[in-house]
KEZA-658356 format. One line per field, with one value per residue (C-alpha): residue in one letter; y, x, z. Coordinates in Angstrom, 2 decimals, always signed. Layout:
BEGIN
rest <- [a  ...]
Y <- [Y  ...]
X <- [X  ...]
Z <- [Z  ...]
//
This chain:
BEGIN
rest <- [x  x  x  x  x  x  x  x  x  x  x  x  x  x  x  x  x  x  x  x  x  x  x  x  x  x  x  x  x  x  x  x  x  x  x  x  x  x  x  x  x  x  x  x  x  x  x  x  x  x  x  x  x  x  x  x  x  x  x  x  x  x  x  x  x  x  x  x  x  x  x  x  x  x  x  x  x  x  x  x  x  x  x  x  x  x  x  x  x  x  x  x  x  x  x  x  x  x  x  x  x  x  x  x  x  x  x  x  x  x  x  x  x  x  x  x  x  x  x  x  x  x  x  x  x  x  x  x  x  x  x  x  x  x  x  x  x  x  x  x  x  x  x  x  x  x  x  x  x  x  x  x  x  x  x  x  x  x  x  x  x  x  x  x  x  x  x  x  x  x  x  x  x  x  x  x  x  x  x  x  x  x  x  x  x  x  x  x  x  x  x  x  x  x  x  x  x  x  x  x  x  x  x  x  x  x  x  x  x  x  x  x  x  x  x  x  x  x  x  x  x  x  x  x  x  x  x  x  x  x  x  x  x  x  x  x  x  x  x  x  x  x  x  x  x  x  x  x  x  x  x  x  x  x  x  x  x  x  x  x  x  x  x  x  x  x  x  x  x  x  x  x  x  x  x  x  x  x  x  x  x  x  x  x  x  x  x  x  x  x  x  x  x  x  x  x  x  x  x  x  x  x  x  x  x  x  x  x  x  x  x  x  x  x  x  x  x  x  x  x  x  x  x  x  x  x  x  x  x  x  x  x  x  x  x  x  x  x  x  x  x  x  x  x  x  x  x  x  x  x  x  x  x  x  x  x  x  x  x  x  x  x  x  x  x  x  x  x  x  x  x  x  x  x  x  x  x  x  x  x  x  x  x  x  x  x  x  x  x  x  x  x  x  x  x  x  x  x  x  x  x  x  x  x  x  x  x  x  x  x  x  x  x  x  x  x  x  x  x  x  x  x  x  x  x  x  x  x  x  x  x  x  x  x  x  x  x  x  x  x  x  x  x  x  x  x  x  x  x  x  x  x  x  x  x  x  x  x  x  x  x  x  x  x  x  x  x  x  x  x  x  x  x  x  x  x  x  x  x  x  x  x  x  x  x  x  x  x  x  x  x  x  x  x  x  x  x  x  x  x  x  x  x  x  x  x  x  x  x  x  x  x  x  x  x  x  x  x  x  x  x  x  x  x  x  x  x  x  x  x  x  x  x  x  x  x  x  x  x  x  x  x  x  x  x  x  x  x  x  x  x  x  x  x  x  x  x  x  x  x  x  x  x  x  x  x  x  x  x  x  x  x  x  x  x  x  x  x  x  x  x  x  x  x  x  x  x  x  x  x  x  x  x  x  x  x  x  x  x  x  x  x  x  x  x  x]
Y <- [+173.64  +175.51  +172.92  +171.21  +174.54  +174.66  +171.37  +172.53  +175.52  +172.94  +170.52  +173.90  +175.01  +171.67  +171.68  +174.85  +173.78  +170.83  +172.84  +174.98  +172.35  +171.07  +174.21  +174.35  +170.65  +171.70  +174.74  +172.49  +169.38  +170.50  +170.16  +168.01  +171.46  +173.15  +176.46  +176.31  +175.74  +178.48  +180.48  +180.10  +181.74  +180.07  +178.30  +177.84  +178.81  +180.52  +180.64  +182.11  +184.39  +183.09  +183.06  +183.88  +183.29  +187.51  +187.19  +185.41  +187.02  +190.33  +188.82  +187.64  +190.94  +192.53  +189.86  +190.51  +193.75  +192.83  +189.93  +189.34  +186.07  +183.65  +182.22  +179.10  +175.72  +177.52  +179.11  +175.19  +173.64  +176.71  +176.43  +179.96  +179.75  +177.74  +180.26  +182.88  +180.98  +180.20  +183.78  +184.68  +182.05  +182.78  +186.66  +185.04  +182.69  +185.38  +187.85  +185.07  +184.57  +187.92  +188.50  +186.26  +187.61  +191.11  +192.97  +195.22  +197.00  +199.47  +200.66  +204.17  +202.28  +201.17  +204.40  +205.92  +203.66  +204.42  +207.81  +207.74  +205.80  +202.15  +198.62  +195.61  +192.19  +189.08  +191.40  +194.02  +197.74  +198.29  +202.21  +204.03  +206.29  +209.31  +207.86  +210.03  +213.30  +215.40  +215.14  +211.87  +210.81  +209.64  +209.36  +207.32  +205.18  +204.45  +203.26  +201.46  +199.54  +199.14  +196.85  +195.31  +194.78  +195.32  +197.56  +200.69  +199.24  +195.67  +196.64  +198.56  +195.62  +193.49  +196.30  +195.91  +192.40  +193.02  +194.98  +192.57  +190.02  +192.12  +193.10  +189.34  +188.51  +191.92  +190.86  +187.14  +188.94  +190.92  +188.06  +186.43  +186.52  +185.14  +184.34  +185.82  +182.29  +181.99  +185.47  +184.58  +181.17  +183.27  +186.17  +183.82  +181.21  +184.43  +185.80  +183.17  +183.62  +183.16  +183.00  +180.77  +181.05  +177.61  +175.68  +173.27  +170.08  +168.45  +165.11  +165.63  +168.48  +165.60  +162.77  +164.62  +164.12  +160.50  +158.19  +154.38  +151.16  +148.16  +146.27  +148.55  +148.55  +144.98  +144.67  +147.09  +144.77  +141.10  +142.97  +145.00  +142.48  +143.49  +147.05  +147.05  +145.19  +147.34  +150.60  +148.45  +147.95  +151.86  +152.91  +150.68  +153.12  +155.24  +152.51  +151.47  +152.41  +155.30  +156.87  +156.35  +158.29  +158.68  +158.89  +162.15  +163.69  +167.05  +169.02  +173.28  +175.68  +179.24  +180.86  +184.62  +186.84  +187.96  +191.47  +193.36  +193.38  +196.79  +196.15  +197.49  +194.39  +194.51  +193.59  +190.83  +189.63  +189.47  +187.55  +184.97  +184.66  +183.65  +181.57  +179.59  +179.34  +178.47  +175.43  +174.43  +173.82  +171.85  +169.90  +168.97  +168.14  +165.20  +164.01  +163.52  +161.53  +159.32  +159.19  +159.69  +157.65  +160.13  +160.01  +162.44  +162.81  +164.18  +166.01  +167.57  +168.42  +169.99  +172.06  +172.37  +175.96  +174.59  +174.86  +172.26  +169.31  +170.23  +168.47  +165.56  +165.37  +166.18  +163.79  +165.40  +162.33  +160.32  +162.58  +163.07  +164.33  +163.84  +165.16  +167.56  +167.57  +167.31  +171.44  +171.83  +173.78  +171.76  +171.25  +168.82  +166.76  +166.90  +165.23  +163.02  +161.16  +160.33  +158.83  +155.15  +154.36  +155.62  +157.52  +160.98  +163.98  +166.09  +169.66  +171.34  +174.79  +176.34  +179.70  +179.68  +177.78  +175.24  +171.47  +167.44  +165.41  +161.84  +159.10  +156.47  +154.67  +154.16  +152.64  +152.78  +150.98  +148.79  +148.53  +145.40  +144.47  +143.84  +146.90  +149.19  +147.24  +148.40  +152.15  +151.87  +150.79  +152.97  +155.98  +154.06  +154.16  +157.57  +158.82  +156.76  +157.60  +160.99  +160.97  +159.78  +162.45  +165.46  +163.93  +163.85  +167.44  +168.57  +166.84  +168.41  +171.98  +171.12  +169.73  +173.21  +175.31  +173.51  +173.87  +177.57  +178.45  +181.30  +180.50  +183.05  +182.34  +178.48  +179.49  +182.53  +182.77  +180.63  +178.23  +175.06  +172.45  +170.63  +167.60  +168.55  +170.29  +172.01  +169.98  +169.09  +165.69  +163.42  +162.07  +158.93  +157.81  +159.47  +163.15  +165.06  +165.48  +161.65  +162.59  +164.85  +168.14  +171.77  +174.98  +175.67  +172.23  +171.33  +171.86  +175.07  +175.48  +179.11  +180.53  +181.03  +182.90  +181.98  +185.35  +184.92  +182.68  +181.31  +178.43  +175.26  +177.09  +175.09  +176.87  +179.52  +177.63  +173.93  +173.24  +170.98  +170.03  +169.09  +168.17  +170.90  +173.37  +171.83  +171.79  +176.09  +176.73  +174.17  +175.29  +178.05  +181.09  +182.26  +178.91  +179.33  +176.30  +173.62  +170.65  +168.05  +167.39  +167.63  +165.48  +167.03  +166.46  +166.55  +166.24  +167.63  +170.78  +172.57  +175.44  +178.18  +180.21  +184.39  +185.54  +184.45  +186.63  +185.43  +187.00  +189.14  +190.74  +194.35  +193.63  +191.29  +194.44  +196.82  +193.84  +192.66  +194.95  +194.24  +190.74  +190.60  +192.21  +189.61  +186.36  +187.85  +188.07  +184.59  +183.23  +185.26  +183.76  +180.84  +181.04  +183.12  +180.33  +177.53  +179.02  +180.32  +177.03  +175.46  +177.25  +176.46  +172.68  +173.12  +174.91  +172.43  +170.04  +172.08  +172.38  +176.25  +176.01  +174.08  +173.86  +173.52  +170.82  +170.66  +174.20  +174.32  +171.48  +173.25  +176.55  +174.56  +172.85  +175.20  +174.49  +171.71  +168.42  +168.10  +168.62  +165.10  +163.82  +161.45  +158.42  +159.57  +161.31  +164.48  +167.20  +169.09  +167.33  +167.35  +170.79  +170.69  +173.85  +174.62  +172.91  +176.25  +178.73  +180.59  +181.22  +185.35  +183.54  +182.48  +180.16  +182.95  +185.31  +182.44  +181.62  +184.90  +185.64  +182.92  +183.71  +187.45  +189.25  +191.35  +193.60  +195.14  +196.05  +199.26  +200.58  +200.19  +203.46  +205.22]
X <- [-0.93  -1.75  -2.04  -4.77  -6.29  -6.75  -8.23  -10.90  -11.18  -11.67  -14.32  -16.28  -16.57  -17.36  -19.90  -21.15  -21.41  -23.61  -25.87  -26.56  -27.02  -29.49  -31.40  -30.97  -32.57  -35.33  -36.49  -36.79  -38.47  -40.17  -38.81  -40.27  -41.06  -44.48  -42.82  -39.49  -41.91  -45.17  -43.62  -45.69  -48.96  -48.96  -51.85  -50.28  -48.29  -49.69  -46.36  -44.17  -46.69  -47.13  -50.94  -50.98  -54.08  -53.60  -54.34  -57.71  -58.83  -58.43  -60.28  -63.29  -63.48  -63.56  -66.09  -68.54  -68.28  -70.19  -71.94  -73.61  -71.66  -73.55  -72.03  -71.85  -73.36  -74.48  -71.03  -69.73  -72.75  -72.53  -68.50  -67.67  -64.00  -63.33  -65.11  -62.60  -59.76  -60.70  -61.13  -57.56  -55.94  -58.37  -56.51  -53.03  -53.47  -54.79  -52.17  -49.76  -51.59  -51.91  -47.91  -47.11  -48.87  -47.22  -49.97  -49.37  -50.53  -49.05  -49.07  -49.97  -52.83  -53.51  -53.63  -55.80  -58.46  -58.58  -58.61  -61.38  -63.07  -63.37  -62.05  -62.40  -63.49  -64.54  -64.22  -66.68  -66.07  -67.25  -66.76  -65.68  -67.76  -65.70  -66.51  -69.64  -67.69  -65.22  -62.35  -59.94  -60.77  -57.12  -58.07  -61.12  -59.26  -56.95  -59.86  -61.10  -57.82  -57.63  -61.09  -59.45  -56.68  -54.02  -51.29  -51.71  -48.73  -50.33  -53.96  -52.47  -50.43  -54.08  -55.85  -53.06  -53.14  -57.12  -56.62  -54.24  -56.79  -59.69  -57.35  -56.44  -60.60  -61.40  -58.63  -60.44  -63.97  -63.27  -62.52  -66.26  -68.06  -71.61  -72.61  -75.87  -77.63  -77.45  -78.24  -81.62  -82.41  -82.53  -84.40  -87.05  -87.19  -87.38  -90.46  -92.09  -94.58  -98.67  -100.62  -104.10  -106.89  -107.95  -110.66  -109.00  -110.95  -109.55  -109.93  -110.15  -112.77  -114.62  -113.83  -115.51  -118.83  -118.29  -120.19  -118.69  -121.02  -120.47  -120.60  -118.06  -115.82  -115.93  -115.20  -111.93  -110.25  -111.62  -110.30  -106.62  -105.85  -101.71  -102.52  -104.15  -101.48  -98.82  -101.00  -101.69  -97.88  -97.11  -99.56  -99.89  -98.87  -101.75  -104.03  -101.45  -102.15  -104.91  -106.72  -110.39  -111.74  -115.25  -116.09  -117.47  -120.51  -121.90  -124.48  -124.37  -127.28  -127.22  -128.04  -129.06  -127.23  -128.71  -129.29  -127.68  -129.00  -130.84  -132.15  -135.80  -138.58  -139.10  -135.71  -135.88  -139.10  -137.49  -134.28  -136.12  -138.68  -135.60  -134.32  -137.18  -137.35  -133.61  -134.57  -137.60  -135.51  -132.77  -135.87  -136.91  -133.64  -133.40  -136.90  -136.07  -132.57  -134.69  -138.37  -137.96  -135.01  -132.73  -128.62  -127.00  -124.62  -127.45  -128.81  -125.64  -124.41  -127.28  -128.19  -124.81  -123.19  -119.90  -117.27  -115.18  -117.55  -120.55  -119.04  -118.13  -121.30  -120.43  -118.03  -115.60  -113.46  -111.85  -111.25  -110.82  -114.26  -112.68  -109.33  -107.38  -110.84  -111.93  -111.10  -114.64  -117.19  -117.55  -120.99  -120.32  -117.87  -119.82  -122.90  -120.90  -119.76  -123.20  -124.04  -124.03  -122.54  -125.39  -127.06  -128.19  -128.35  -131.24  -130.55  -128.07  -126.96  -123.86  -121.87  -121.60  -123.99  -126.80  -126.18  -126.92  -124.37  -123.73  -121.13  -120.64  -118.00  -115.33  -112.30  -109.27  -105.89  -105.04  -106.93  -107.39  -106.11  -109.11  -110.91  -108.04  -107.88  -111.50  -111.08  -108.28  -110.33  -112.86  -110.51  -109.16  -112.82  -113.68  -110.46  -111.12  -114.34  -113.70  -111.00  -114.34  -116.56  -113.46  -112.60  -116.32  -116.84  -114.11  -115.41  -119.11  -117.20  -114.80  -118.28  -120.12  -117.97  -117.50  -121.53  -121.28  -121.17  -118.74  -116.21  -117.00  -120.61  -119.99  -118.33  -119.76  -121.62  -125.02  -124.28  -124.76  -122.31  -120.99  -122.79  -125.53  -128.90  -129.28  -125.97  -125.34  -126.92  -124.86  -122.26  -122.38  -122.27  -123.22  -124.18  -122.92  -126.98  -127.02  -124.89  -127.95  -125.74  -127.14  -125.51  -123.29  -122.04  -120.99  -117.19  -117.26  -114.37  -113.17  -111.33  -107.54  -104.90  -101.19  -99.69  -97.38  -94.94  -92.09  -92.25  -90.69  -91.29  -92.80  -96.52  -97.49  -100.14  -99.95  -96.47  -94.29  -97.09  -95.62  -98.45  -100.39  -97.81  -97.48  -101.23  -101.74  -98.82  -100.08  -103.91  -106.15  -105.10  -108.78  -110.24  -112.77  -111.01  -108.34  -110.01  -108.65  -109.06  -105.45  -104.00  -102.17  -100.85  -104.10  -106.74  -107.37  -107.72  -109.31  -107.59  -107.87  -105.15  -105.56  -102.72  -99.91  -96.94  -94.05  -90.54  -90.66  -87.22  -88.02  -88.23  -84.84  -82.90  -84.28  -82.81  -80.30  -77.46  -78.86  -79.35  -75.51  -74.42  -76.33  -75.16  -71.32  -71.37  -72.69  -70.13  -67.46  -68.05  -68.46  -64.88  -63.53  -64.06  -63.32  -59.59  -58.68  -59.81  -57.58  -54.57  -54.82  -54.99  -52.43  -50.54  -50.87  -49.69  -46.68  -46.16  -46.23  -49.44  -48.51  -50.55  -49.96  -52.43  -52.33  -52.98  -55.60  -57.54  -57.46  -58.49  -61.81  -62.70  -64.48  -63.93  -66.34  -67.68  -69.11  -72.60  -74.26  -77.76  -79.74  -77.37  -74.68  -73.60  -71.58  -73.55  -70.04  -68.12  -63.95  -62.01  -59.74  -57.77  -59.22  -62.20  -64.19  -61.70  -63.04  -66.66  -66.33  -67.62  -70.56  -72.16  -72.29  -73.91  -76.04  -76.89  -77.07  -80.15  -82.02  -82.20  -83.55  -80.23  -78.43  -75.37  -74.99  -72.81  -71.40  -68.30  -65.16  -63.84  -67.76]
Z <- [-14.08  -17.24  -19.15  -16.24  -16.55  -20.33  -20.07  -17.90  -19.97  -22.95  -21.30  -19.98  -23.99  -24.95  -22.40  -23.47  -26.89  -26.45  -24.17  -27.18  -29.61  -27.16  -26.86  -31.25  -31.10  -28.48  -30.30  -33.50  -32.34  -28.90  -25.54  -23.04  -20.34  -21.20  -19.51  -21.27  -24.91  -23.94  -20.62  -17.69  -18.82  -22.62  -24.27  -27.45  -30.09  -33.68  -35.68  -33.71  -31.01  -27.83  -27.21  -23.28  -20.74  -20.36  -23.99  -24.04  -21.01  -23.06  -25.88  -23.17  -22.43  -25.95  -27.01  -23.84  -25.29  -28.69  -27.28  -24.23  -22.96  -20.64  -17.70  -15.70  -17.36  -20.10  -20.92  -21.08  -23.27  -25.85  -25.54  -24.50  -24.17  -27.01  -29.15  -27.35  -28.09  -31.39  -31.99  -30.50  -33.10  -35.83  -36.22  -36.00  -38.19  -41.05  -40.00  -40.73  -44.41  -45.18  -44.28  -46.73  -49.17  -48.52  -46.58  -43.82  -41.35  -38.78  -35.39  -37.03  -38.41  -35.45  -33.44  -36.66  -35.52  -31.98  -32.02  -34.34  -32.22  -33.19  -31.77  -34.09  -32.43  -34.38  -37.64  -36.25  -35.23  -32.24  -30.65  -28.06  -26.83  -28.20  -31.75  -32.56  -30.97  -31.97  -29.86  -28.81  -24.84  -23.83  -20.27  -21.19  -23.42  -20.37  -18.17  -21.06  -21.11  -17.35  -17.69  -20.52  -18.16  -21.07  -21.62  -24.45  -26.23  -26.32  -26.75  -30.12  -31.67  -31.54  -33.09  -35.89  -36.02  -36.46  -39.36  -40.95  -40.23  -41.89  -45.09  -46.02  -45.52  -47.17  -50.14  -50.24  -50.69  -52.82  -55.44  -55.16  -57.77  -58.75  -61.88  -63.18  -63.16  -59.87  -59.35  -61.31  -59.71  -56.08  -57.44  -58.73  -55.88  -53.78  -55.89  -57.41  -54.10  -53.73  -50.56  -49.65  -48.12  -46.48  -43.79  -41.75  -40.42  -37.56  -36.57  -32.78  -33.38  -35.10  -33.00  -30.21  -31.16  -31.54  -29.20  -30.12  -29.57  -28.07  -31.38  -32.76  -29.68  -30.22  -33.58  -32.79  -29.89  -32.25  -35.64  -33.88  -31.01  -31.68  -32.08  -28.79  -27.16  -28.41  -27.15  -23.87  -23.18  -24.05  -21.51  -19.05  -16.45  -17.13  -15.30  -12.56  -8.90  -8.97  -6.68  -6.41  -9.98  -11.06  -15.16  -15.04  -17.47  -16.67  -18.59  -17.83  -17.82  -18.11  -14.25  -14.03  -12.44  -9.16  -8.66  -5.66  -2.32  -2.34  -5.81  -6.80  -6.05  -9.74  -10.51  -7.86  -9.14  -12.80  -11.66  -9.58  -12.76  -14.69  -12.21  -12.05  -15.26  -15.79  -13.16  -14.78  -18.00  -15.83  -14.83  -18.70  -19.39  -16.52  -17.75  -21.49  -20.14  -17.47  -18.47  -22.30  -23.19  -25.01  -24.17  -21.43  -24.64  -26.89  -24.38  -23.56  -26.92  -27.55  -24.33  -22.51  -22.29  -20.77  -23.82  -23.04  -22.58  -24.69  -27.66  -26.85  -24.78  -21.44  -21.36  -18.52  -18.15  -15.17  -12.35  -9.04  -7.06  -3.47  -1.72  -4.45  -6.62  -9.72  -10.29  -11.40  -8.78  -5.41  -5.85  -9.07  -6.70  -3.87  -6.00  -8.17  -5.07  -3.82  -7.45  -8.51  -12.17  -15.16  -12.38  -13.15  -10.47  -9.74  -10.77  -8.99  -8.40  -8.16  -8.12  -12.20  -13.25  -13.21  -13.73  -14.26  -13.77  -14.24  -13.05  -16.15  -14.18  -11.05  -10.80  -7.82  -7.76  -10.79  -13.84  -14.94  -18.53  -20.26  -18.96  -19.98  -23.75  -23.71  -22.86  -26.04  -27.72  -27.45  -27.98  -31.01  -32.79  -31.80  -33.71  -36.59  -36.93  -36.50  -39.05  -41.15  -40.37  -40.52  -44.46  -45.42  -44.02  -46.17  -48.86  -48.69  -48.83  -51.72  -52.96  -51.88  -53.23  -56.72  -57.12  -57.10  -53.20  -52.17  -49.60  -47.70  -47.50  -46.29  -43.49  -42.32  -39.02  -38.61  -41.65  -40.74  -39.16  -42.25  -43.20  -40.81  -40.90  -44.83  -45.84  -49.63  -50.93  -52.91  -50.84  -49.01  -45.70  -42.42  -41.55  -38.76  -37.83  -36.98  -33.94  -32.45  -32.86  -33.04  -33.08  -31.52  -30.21  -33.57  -35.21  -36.34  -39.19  -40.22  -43.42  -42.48  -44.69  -45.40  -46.36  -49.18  -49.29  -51.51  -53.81  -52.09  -48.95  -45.55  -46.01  -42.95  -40.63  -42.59  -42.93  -45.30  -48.45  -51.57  -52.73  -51.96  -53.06  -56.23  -56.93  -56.02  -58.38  -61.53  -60.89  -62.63  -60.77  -61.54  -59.88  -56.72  -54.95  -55.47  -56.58  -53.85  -50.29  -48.89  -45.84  -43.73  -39.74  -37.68  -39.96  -43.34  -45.60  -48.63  -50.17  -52.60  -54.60  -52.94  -54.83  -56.91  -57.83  -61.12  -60.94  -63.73  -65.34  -65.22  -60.83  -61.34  -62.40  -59.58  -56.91  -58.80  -57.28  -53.67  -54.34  -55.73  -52.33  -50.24  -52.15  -52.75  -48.49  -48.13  -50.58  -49.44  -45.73  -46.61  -48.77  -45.81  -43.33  -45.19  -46.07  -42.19  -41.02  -43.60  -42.69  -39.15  -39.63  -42.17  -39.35  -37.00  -39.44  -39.62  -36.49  -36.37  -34.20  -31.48  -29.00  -24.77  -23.99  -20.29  -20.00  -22.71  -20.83  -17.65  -19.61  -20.69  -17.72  -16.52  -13.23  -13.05  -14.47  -17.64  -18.52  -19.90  -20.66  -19.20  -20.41  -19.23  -22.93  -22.88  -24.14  -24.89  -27.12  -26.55  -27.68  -30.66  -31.80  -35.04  -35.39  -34.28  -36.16  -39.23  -37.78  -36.30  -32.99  -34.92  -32.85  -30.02  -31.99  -33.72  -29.93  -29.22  -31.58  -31.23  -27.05  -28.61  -27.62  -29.45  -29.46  -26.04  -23.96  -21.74  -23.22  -21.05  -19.50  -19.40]
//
């Protein structure tokens, strides 16, 4: 019997012993339980601390508190948790580093901070709002902590870990240096700046006042029949299934005001004077178009008041004049749809103005090909010739102002349209009078200004110019203009040199200690982030970050589906631990500023 019993005895301590070998070989390699490896609320594991969801819900809460988190959708595309998360692990992971290499912090430390009023998150001291006063607010701090939903004891072993963290990046910083090269090459790419004044000339300002032929239409669709084809196939749609449309031309007179009711007969007699002499011009108008010959185009540019039409002379374009309208006054749509195509009105009068107006065309339903080719067409020569007409204007005025005429003078008010009326002789081809333009119907260009602006800088108003750039800074500072017409998106420009500034040495030593500040941060983040994301993957490597993936892959589901794009691609890429770590939550506050937000935030426990 005792001997049956010490055998039992012995299988329950061999038992026993195996159980704990077990447990020994589960702690090493992993166990197969998520609970048994994390507990029931773990996320992961940052060598050795269990990283709980209590844990990241503190660190939501501390983060809301320096940035103002967005919610929903927009939480998932800018990857709000993971930020959080990567935040939580990014302090472990230093505290870890900065234990090894025999920093410390304590709780006392800890406590210090608090009752002077501060709480680090993402590296930053935010305070309480007992910070700027003289006395510690215990019973505030305790309300604080209740919206932070952690305990006092817990809340101070993060502020600890916080100031570990800060010590090893602190420690890393303060080992940058920058060599005085460097420190140069900024100062002068940062001062090396000079500003222009310039006239733009674009092409669509020019192309307006083009009126193609029928021989040059022709020559277009006979000389670019794949061009067309290609433009034809891009916007077909554009001439599919329409509803009845008229080509619409309307010329706009001036119309006096009429007085008020009770107004003195002279003042009547004046207004209807001026009416009736507003109508007898409306009148002239219509004769030179019908009896004398001339185009509603010329006519237009040259007598319309309407700012929006007058230069490309009257030419409204294909519109509705029935149902939703044409959003012009309902007299022009009630006349245009009693018209027959090349017909022009009698006057007309309406609330803002006097008019003629004139249908060129109609179309409903499907345009056929051949038509539509031609309308391309006839877009496609108006923009090259207007290209033509914007390069020659700049031309004359590089010209102009090479012969000794100022600038300012060129462009000031009541000088003539460029290439017009009074332009400069001796360049070829046509003038911008041949198109029947006076004042004010004509593109009128003004002097614009830059600022100043560094070397190898995108220039204020232009853009991206090498070439450009590189011809202000090689020219003769003292010269009236930059001798070259200059390309650029839209049409073209001419420039001159307003100021130019040199980095100098006596102004490198007044920045140089400010400047050394600015690049020593920049380099130290950058040095900062690149170790703390090292020693995480090297961590994971290790397998002292070990991560709980079911419960991370709930934690960023965000309790719906992912947001993708119109092909179906995920606009959130997958979460990996690490991949974010290192940044201070940097795309939040990157996100952050662009939206116009900054630091805000009611502090917990007010």
């Amino acid at each position: 019997m005792l001997g049956l019993e010490r055998g039992k005895g012995g299988n329950i301590v061999v038992w026993l012993i195996l159980g704990v070998l077990a447990l020994a070989f589960g702690f090493t390699f992993g166990l197969p339980s998520d609970q048994l490896s994390f507990g029931e609320s773990g996320l992961l594991k940052v060598h050795g601390e269990n990283v709980t969801k209590e844990d990241f819900a503190y660190q939501h809460r501390a983060i809301g508190w320096v940035i103002p988190l967005p919610e929903g959708e927009e939480a998932q595309t800018m990857g709000v948790r993971e930020e959080v998360l990567e935040a939580v692990i990014e302090r472990l992971v230093l505290v870890h580093a900065g234990e090894v290499l025999g920093l410390g912090a304590e709780l006392r430390d800890a406590e210090l901070l608090t009752k002077d009023g501060f709480l680090l998150v993402l590296d930053q001291d935010r305070p309480w709002p007992w910070a700027d006063k003289d006395k510690f607010d215990y019973e505030m701090l305790k309300r604080g902590l209740m919206q932070f939903n952690v305990s006092e004891a817990r809340y101070l072993e993060i502020q600890r870990q916080e100031l570990l963290a800060r010590q090893v990046r602190d420690l890393i910083a303060a080992s940058i240096t920058v060599p005085e090269a460097e420190l140069w090459t900024k100062y002068e790419a940062d001062n090396n700046q000079l500003s222009l004044r310039y006239v733009r000339f674009p092409v669509n300002d020019f192309s307006e006042i083009v009126d193609p032929t029928d021989a040059e239409i022709d020559a277009y669709i006979e000389n670019n029949a794949d061009a067309l084809q290609e433009s034809w196939e891009t916007n077909q749609a554009r001439f599919l299934k329409l509803p009845a449309q008229v080509d619409l031309r309307l010329i706009q007179f001036s119309k006096p005001i009429a007085p008020p009711a009770d107004s003195p007969a002279e003042m009547v007699a004046e207004y209807e004077a001026k009416l009736e002499a507003a109508r007898a011009a409306v009148v002239a108008a219509r004769a030179r178009i019908t009896e004398g010959g001339e185009s509603f185009a010329a006519v237009a540019r040259e007598l319309s008041i309407d700012t929006d039409t007058a230069r490309s002379g009257g030419h409204y374009g294909w519109a509705q004049v029935t149902d939703s309208g044409s959003g012009l006054e309902p007299i022009i749509d009630q006349t245009a749809q009693t018209l027959e195509d090349g017909q022009v009105s009698e006057p007309i009068e309406g609330d803002e103005g006097l008019y003629l107006v004139m249908v060129a065309g109609h179309r409903e339903g499907d345009v056929p090909e051949d038509v539509a080719k031609r309308e391309l067409a006839t877009n496609a020569v108006r923009s090259v010739r207007g290209r033509e007409l914007a390069k020659r204007a700049a031309e004359e005025a590089l010209l102009a102002v090479k012969s000794g005429t100022d600038l300012d003078e060129l462009f000031s008010a009541g000088t003539p349209a460029l290439g017009g009326p009074g332009g400069l002789p001796g360049l070829d081809g046509e003038n911008i009078e041949d198109f029947g333009l006076r004042e004010p119907s004509g593109p009128q260009q003004k002097i614009e200004e830059t600022g100043l602006f560094a070397n190898g800088q995108s220039i204020p108003g232009i853009g991206a110019q090498p070439i450009l750039t590189d011809k202000a800074w090689t020219s003769d500072p003292t010269a009236p203009i930059l001798d070259e017409v200059f390309e650029v998106p839209g049409g073209f420009v001419i420039a001159a040199v307003d100021e130019r500034q040199t980095a100098t040495r006596e102004g490198f030593a007044e920045a140089r200690a400010e400047l050394y500040r600015e690049l020593a941060t920049q380099r130290a983040n950058g040095v900062i982030s690149g170790f703390t994301k090292h020693q995480c993957f090297l961590g994971k490597a290790r397998v002292e970050i070990r991560v709980n993936d079911n419960a991370v892959k709930a934690l960023m589901n965000y309790g719906g589906e992912t947001p993708t794009d119109a092909d179906g691609v995920r606009l959130v890429p997958p979460y990996h631990v690490c991949e974010r770590v290192g940044d201070r939550g940097g795309l939040l506050q990157l996100a952050m500023m662009l939206r116009g937000q900054g630091n805000v935030g009611a502090p917990p426990g007010s």
